[in-house]
C-alpha positions in Angstrom: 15.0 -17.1 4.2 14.4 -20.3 6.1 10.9 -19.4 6.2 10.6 -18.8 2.8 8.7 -21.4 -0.1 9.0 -22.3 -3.8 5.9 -22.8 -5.6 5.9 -23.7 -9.7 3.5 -24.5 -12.0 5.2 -25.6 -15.8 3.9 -25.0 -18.7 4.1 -22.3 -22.6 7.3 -20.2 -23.4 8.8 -18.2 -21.1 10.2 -18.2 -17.7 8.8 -15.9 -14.8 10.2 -15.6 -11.6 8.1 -13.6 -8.9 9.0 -12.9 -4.9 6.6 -11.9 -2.2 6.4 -11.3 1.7 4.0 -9.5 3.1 0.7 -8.1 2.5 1.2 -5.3 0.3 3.9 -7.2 -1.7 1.2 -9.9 -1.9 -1.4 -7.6 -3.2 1.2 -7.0 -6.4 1.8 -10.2 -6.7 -1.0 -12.4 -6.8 -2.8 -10.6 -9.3 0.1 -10.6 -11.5 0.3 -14.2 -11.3 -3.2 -14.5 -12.1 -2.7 -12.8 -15.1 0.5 -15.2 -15.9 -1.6 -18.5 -15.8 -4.4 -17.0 -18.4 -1.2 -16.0 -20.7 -0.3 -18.6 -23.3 3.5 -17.3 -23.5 4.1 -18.1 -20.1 6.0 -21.2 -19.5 6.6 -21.9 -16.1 5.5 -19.5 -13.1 7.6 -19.7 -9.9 6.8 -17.8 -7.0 9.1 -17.5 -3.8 7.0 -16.6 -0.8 7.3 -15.9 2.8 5.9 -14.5 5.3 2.3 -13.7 5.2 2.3 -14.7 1.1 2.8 -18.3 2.2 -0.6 -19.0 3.5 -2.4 -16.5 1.0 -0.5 -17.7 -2.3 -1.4 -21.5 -0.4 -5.4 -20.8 -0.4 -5.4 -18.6 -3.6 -2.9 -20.9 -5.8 -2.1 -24.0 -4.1 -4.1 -26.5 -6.2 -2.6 -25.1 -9.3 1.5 -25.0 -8.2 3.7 -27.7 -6.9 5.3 -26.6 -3.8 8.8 -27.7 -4.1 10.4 -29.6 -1.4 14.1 -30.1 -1.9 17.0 -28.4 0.3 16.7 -26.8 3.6 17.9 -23.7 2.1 15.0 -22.3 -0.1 17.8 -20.3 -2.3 19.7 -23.7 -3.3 16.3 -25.2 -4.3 16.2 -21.3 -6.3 19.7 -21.8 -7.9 18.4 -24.9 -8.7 15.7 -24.2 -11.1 17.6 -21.9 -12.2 20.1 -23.9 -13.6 17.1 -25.8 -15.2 14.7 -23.3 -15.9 16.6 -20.3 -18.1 14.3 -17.3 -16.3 13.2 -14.6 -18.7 11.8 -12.3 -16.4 11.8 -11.6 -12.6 9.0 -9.6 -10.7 9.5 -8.4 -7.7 8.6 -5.5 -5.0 10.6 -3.4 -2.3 7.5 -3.8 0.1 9.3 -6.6 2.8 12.4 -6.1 4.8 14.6 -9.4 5.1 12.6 -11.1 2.5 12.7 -13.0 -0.4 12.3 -9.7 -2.5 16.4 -8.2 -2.8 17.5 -11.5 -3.6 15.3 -12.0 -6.8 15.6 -7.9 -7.3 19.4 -7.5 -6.9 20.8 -11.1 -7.9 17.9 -11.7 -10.5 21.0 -11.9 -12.7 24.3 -12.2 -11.2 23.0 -14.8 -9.4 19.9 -16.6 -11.1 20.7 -15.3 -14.1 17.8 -13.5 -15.2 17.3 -11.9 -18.7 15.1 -9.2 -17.5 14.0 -7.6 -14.1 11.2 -5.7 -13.4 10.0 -3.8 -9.8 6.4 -3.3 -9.0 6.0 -0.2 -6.6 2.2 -0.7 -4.6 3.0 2.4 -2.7 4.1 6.1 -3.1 7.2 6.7 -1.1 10.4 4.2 -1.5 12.7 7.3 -0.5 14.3 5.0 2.8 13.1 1.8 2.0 14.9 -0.5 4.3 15.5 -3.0 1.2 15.6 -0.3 -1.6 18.7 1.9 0.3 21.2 -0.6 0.8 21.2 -1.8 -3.2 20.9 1.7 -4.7 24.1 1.0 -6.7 22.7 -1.8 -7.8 19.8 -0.4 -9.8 21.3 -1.0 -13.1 20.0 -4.4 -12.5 16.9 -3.0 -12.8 15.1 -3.0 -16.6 11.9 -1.1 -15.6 9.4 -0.4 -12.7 5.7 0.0 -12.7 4.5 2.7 -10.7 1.1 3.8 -9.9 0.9 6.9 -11.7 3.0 10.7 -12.0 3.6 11.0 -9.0 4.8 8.0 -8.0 6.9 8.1 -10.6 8.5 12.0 -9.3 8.9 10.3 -6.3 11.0 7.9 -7.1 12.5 9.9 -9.7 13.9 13.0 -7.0 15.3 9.9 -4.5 17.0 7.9 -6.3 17.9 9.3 -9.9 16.4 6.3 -12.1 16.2 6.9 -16.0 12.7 8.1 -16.1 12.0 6.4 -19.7 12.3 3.3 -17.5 9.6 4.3 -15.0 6.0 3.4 -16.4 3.1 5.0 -14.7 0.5 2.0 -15.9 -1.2 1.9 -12.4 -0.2 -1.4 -10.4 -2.4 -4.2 -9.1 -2.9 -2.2 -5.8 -5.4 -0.4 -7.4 -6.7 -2.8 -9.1 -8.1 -4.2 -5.9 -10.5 -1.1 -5.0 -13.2 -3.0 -6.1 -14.8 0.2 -7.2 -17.4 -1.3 -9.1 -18.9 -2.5 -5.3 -18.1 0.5 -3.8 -21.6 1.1 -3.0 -22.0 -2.2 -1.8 -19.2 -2.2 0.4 -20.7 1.5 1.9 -24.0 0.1 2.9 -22.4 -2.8 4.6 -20.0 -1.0 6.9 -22.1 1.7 7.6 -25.4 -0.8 8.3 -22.4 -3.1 10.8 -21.6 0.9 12.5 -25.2 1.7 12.6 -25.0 4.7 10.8 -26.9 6.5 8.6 -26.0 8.2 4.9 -26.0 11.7 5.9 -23.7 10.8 9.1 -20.1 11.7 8.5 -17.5 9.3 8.8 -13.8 10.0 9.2 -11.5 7.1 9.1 -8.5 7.1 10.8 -5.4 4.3 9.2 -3.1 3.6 11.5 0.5 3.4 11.4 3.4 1.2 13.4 4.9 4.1 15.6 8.1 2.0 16.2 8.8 1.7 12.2 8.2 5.2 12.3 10.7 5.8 14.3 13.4 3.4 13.1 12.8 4.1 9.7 12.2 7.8 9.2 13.4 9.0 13.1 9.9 9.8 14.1 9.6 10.9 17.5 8.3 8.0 19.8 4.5 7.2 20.0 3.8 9.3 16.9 0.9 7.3 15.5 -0.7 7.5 19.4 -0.1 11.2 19.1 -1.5 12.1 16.0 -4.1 10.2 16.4 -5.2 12.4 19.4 -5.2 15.5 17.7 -6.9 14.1 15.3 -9.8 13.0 18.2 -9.5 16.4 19.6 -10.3 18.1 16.5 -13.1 15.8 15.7 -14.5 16.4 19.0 -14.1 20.1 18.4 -15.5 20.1 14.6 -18.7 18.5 15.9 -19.2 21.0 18.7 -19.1 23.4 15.8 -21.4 21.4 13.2 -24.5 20.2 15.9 -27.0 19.9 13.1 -24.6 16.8 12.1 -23.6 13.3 13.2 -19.7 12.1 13.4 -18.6 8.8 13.7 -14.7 8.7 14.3 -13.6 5.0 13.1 -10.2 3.7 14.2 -8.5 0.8 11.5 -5.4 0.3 13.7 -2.4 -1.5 10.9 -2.7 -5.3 11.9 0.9 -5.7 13.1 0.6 -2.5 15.5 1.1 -3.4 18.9 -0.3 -0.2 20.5 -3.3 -0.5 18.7 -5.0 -1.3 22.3 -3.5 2.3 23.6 -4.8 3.6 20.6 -8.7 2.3 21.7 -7.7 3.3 25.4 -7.4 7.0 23.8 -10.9 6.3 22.5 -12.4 5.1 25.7 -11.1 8.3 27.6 -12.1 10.7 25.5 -15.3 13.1 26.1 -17.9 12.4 24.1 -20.0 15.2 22.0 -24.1 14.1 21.8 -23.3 13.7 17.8 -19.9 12.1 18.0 -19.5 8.7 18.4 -16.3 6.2 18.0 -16.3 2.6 16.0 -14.0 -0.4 14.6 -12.8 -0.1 11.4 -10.5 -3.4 12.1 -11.7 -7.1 11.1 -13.8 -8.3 10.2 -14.0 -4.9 8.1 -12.2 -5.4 4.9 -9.9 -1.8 4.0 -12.6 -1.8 1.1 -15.4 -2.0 3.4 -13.8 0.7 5.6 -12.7 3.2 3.3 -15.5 3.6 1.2 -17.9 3.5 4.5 -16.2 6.6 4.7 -15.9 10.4 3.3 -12.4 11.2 4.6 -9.6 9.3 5.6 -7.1 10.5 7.7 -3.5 9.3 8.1 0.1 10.2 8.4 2.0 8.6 5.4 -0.8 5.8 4.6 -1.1 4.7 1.1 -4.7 4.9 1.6 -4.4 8.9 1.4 -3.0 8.6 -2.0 -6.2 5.7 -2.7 -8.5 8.4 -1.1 -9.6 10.6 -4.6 -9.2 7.5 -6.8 -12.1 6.0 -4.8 -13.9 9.1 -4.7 -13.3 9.8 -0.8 -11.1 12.8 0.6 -8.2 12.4 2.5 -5.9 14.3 5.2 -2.4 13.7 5.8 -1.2 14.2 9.1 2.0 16.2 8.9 1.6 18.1 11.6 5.0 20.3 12.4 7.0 19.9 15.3 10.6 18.0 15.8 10.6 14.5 14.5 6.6 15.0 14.2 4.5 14.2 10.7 5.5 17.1 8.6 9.5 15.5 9.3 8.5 11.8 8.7 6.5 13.4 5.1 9.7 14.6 4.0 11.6 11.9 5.2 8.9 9.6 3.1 8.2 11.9 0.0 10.8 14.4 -0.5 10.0 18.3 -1.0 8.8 18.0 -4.3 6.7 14.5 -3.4 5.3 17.6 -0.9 4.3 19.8 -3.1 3.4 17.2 -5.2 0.8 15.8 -2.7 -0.5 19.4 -2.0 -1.3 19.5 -6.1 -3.2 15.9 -6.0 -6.9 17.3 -5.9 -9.2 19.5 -3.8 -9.7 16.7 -2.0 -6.8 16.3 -0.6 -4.6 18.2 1.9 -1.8 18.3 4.2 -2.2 19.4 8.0 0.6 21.0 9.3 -1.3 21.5 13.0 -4.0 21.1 14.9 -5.9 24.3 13.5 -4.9 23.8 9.8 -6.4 20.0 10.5 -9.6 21.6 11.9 -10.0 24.1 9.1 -9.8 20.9 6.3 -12.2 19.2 8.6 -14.3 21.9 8.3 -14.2 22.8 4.5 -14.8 18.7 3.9 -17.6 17.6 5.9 -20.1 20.9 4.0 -18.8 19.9 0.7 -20.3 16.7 -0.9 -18.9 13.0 -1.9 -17.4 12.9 -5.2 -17.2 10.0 -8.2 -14.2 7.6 -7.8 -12.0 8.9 -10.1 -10.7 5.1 -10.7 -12.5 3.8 -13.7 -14.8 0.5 -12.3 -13.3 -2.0 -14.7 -9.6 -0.8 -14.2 -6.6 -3.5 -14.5 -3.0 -2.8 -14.3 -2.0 -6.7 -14.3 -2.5 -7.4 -18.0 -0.9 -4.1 -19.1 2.4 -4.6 -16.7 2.9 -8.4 -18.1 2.4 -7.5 -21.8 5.1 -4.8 -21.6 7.2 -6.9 -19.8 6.9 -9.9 -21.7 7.3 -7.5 -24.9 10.7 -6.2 -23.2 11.7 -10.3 -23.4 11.1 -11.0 -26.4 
């Protein structure tokens, strides 16, 4: 927590406490407090960052808030505005381990004394959350959680038994950054940066952290490395098969991997088809810029998978069977039914259980054509989430 920073900005009628650490926390966050300051009932906004949200929520919202500057513990400077400031409502994620987040989530009341606390799921799977499994007695704290649609909402239903007339399926600010309007836009960019042309097919692989994976979900060491050389493998042997086509295999490694140069080394000694070729999907790429340059994006337990259809691309997930392999870390993740759940998404997207079943889907997708984003271009989750919450408060 010593890391950690109190940001306010006073004003309206009610209270709102929010909590964010790293990225994906942030993208719930800062959209939700964008919404806040164009809401009249809002009083005063504080956000409790750390972490990656302390620069971001600095350049996005710093002229606005007052960064407060009082103990050296951030959560004495919390009790106090608490003691000043009765909070209505608390916002917070389960996206940071030893953050900010379970203190506004699972004290929002005992300890701040919070009338009403809502969670904001960005991703699918919260089965082992490291800050979601220690506190799962401590739920009832919990008023409601936003979720970004059915499925997410089974998920979290079959792990942790949560009233389901609590769980709302509004979509969360995660998707309202697709940006699908651009999505065109963002296409011609990255594909003009790769040099590649429209009717080339691009397969985007997301990284993972294969450490996490292993800590978290007991993944068998260098899983993201591994997969992603099947993955190269099968590439290499789907474009032997397809000559009349171009591939272009793009690598977004995650930004806190620390393989990610093993994973280019993989790249670099690789054979090389005639209509295969291998690019960055990293920065200065934007995950927009990247995933909609593509037509099928490949990863083990990415959220982009689940992003995949709603921006009109396909997507594999690599559970590929074997001890402690994909298929493991996907049940681990998702649960059975979250399985079967996935398997029932759309046409467009499917599970590979090996390297054959993973060729076959590379096969089927690259001779059938892009689809429509199924995420409508003027989609916003922010405004809905606040108004029931703010409704709940009343």
């Amino acid at each position: 927590m010593s890391e950690a920073k109190i940001w306010i900005l006073e004003r309206g009628a009610k209270n709102v406490l929010l909590a964010c650490g790293n990225p994906g926390a942030y993208s719930v966050v800062g959209p939700l407090v964008a919404a806040l300051k164009e809401d009249a009932l809002c009083e005063t906004i504080i956000v409790l960052t750390s972490g990656f949200s302390n620069n971001a929520f600095a350049e996005q919202f710093g002229k606005d808030f007052v960064l407060v500057a009082g103990h050296k513990l951030v959560l004495a400077d919390l009790l106090d505005l608490a003691g000043r400031k009765c909070i209505d409502i608390v916002f917070g994620t389960l996206n940071a381990f030893n953050s900010p987040d379970g203190v506004v989530l699972f004290g929002g009341k005992s300890v701040l004394g919070a009338k009403k606390i809502f969670l904001v799921l960005e991703s699918w799977g919260q089965r082992f959350n490291p800050i979601f499994a220690p506190n799962k007695k401590r739920m009832d704290e919990i008023n409601g959680i936003f979720v970004n649609d059915e499925l997410a909402k089974a998920i979290f239903v079959e792990s942790c038994g949560f009233p389901e007339e609590k769980i709302f399926a509004t979509g969360t600010p995660n998707l309202d950054s697709l940006d699908v309007a651009k999505a065109d836009s963002h296409r011609k960019m990255a594909r003009n940066e790769w040099g590649v042309s429209e009717g080339d097919i691009v397969i985007l692989y997301i990284g993972g952290i294969s450490s996490e994976l292993r800590d978290w979900y007991g993944a068998r060491e260098y899983l993201d490395e591994i997969s992603f050389r099947i993955l190269t493998d099968e590439v290499q042997s789907i474009a032997l098969h397809f000559p009349e086509k171009n591939f272009v295999l793009v690598l977004r490694p995650h930004p806190r991997d620390l393989q990610r140069e093993a994973k280019r080394a993989l790249i670099r000694s690789a054979g090389v088809s005639k209509n295969l070729i291998f690019k960055s999907g990293g920065p200065p790429f934007t995950i927009n810029d990247a995933a909609y340059g593509a037509d099928v994006i490949c990863g083990i337990i990415s959220t982009e998978n689940f992003l995949a259809p709603l921006r009109g691309r396909k997507a594999i997930f690599l559970g590929l069977k074997g001890k402690n392999m994909g298929w493991e870390t996907l049940e681990e993740v998702y649960g059975k039914p979250g399985i079967e759940a996935i398997a029932k998404i759309s046409p467009d997207v499917k599970i590979a259980d090996s390297p054959e079943s993973l060729e076959d889907i590379l096969a089927d997708f690259v001779t059938r054509p892009r689809t429509k984003p199924r995420l409508a271009p003027d989609f916003k989750s922010a405004k809905k989430i606040l108004d029931m919450a703010l409704a709940q408060a009343q």
